[in-house]
MDTraj code that builds the backbone (N, CA, C; nanometers):
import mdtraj as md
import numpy as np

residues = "UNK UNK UNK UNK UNK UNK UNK UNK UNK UNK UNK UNK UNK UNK UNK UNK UNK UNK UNK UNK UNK UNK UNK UNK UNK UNK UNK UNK UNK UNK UNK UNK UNK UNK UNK UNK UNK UNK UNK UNK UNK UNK UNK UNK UNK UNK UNK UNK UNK UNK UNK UNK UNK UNK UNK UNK UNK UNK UNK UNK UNK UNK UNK UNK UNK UNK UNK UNK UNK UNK UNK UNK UNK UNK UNK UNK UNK UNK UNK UNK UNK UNK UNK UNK UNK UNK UNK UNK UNK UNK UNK".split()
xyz = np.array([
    [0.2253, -0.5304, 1.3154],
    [0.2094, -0.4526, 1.1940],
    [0.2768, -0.3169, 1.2142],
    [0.3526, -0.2753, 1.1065],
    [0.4122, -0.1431, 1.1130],
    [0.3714, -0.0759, 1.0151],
    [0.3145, 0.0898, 1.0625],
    [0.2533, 0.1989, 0.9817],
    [0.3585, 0.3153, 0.9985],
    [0.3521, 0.3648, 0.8311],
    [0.4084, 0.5319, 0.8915],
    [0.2673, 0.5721, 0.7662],
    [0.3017, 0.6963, 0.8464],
    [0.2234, 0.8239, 0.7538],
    [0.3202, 0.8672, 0.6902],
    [0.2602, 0.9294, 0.5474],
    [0.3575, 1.0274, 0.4719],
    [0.2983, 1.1822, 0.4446],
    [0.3228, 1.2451, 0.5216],
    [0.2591, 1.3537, 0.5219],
    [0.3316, 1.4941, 0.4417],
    [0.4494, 1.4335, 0.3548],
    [0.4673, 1.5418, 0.2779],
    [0.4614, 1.5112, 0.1355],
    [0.3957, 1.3624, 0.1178],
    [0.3714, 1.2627, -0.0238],
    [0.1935, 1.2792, -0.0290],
    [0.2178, 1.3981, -0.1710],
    [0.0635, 1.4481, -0.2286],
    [0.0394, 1.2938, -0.3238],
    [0.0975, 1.1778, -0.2889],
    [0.0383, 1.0989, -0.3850],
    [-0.0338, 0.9669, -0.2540],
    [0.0953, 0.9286, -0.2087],
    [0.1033, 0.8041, -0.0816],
    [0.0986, 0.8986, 0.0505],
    [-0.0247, 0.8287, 0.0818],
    [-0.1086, 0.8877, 0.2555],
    [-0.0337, 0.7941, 0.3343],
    [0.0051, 0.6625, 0.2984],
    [0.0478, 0.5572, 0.4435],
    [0.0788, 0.4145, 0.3972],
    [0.1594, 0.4134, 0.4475],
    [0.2051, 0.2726, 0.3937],
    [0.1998, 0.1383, 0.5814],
    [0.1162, 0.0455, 0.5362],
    [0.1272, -0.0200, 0.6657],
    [0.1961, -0.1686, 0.6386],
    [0.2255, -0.2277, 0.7182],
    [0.3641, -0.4089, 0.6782],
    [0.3784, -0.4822, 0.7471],
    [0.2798, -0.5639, 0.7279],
    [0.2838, -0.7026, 0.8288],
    [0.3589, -0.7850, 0.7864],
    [0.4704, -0.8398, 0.8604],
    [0.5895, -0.9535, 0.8246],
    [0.5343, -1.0492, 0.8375],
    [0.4652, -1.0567, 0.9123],
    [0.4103, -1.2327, 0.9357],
    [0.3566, -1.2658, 0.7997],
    [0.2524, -1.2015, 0.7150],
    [0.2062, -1.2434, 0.5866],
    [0.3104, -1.1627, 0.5046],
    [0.3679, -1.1239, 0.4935],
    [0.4772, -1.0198, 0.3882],
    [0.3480, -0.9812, 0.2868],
    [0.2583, -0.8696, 0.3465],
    [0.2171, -0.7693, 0.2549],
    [0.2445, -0.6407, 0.3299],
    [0.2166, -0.5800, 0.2076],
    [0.2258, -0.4343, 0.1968],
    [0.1318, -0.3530, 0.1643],
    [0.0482, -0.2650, 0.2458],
    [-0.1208, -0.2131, 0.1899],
    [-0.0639, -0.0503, 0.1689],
    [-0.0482, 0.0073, 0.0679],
    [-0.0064, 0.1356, 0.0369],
    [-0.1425, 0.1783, 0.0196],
    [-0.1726, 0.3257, 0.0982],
    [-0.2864, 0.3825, 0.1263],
    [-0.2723, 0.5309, 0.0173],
    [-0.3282, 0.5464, -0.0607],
    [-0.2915, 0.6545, -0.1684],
    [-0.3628, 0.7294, -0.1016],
    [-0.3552, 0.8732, -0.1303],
    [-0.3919, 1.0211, -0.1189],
    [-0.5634, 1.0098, -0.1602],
    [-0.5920, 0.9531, -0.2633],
    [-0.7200, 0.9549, -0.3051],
    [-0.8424, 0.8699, -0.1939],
    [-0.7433, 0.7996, -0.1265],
    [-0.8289, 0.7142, -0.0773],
    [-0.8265, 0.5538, -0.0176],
    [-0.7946, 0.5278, -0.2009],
    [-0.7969, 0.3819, -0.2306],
    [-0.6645, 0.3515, -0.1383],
    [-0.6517, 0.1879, -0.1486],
    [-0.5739, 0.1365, -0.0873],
    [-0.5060, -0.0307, -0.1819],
    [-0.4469, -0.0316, -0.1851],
    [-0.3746, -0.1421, -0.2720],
    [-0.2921, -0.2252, -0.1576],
    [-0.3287, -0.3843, -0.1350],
    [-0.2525, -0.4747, -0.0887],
    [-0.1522, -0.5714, -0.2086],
    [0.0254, -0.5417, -0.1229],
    [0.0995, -0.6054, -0.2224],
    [0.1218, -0.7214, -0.1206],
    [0.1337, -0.8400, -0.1642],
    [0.2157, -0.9402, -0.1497],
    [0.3641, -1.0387, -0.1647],
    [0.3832, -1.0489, -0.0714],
    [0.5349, -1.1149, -0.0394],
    [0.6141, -1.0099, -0.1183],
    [0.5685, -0.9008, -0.0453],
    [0.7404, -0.7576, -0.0126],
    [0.7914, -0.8342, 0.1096],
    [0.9243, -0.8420, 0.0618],
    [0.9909, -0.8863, 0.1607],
    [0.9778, -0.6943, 0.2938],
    [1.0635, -0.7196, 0.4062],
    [1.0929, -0.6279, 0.4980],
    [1.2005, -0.5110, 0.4822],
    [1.2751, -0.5677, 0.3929],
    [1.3539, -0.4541, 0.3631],
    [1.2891, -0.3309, 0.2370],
    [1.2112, -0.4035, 0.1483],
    [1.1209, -0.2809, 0.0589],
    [1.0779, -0.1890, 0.1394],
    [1.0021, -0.2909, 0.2676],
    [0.8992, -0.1909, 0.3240],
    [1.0656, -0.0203, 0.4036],
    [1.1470, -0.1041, 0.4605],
    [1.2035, -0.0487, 0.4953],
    [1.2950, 0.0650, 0.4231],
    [1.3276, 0.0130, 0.2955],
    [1.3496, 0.1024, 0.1878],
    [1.2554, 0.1860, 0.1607],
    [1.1177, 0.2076, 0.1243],
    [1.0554, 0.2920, 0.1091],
    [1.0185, 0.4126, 0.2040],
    [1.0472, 0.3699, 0.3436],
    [0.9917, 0.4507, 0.4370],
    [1.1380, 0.5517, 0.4439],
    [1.2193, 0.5098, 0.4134],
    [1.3549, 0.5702, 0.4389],
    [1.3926, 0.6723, 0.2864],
    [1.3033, 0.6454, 0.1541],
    [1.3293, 0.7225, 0.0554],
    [1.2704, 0.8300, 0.0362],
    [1.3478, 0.9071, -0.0262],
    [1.3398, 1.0599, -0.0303],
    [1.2560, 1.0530, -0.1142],
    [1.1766, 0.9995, -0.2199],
    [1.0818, 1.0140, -0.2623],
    [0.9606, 0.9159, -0.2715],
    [0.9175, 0.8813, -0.1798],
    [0.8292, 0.7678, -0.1577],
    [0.7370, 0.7358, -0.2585],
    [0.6887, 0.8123, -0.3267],
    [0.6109, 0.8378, -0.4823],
    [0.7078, 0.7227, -0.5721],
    [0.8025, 0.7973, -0.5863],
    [0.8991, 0.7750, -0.7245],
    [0.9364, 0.6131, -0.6423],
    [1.0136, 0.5569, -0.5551],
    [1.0359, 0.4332, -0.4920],
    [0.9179, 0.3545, -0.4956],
    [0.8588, 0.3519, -0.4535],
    [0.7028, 0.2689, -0.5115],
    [0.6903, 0.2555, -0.6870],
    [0.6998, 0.3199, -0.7404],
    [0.6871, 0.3424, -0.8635],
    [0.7646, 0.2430, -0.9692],
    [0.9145, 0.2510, -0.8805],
    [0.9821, 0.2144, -0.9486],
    [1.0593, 0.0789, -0.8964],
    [1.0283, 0.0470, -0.7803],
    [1.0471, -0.1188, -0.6949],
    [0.9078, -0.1769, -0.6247],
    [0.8022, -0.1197, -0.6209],
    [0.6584, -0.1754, -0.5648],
    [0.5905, -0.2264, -0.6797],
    [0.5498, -0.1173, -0.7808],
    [0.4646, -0.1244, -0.8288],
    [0.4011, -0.2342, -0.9091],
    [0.4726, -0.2429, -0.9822],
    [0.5388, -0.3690, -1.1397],
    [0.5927, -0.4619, -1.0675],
    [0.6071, -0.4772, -0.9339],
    [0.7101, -0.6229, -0.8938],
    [0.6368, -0.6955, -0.8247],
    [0.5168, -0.6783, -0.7866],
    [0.4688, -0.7844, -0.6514],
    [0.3197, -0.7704, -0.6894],
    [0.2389, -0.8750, -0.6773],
    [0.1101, -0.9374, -0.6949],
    [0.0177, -0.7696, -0.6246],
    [-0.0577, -0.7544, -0.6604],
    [-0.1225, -0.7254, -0.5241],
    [-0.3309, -0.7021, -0.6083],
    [-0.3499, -0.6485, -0.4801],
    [-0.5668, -0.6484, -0.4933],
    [-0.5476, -0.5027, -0.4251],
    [-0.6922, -0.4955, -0.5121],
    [-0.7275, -0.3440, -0.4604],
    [-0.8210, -0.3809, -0.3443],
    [-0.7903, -0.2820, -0.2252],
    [-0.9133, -0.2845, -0.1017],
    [-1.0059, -0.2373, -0.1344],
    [-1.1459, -0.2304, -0.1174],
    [-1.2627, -0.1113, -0.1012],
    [-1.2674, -0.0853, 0.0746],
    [-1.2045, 0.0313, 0.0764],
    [-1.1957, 0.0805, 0.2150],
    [-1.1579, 0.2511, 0.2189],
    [-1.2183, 0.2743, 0.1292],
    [-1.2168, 0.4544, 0.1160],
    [-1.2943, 0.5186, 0.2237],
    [-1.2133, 0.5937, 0.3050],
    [-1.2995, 0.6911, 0.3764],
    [-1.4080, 0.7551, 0.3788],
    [-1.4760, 0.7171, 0.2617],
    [-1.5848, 0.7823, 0.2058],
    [-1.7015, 0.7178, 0.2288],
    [-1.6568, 0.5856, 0.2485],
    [-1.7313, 0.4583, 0.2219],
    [-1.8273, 0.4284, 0.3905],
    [-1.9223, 0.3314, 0.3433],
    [-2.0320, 0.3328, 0.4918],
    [-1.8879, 0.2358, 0.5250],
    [-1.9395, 0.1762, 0.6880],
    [-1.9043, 0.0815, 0.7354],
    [-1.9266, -0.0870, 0.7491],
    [-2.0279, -0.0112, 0.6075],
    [-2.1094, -0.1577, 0.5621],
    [-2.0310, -0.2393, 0.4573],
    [-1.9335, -0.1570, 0.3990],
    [-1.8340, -0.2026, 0.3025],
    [-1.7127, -0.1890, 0.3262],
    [-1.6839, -0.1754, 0.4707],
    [-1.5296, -0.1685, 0.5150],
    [-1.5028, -0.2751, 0.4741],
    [-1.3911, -0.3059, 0.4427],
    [-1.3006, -0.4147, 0.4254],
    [-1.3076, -0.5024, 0.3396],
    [-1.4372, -0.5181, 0.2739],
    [-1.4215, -0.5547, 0.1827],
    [-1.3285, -0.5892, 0.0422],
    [-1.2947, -0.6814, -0.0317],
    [-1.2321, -0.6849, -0.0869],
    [-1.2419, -0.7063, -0.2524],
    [-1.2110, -0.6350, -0.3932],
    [-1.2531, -0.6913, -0.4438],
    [-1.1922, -0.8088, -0.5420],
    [-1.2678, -0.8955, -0.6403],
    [-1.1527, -1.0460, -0.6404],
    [-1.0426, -0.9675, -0.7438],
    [-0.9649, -0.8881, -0.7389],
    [-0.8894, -0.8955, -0.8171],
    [-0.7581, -0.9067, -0.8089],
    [-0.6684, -0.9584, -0.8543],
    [-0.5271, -0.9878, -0.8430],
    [-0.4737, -0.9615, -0.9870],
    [-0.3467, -0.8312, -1.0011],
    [-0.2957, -0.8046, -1.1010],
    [-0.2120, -0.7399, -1.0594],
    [-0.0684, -0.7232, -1.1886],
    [0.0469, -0.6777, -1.1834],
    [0.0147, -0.5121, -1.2647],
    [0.0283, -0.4074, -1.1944],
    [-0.0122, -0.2737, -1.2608],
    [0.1338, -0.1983, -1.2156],
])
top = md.Topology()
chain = top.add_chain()
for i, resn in enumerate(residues, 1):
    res = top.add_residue(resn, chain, resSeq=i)
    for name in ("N", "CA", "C"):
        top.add_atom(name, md.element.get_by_symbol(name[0]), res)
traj = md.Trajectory(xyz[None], top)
């Protein structure tokens, strides 16, 4: 699995990319966390390399690939890590 941090993106905290399943779990600023499915390796690699990681998500992540929201907010006990909830939609 490959992670970067984005530490100068007030929107996207971290983006992490496992090839073996081709998802993509973009970790927002707020918290939440969104798993995309079958991003190929070069998105992931395109995004980490764009000058605006916000706006590139936005405009090749977002609207193009399946994905579920995690419940895994920092906020949260450890009684609801990982949890998942059933949803699957194109936003």
């Amino acid at each position: 699995m490959k992670r970067k941090d984005f530490r100068k993106s007030s929107t996207i905290h971290a983006a992490e990319y496992d090839g073996a399943r081709k998802t993509l779990d973009i970790i927002f600023a707020d918290g939440s966390c969104f798993t995309y499915f079958e991003v190929p390796n070069r998105e992931y690699e395109s995004l980490i390399k764009a000058a605006s990681v916000a706006d590139y998500f936005k405009k090749r992540i977002r609207d193009k690939y399946m994905c579920e929201e995690r419940i895994e907010r920092r906020s949260r006990t450890k009684k609801n890590a990982g949890t998942r909830k059933p949803r699957r939609t194109l936003h």
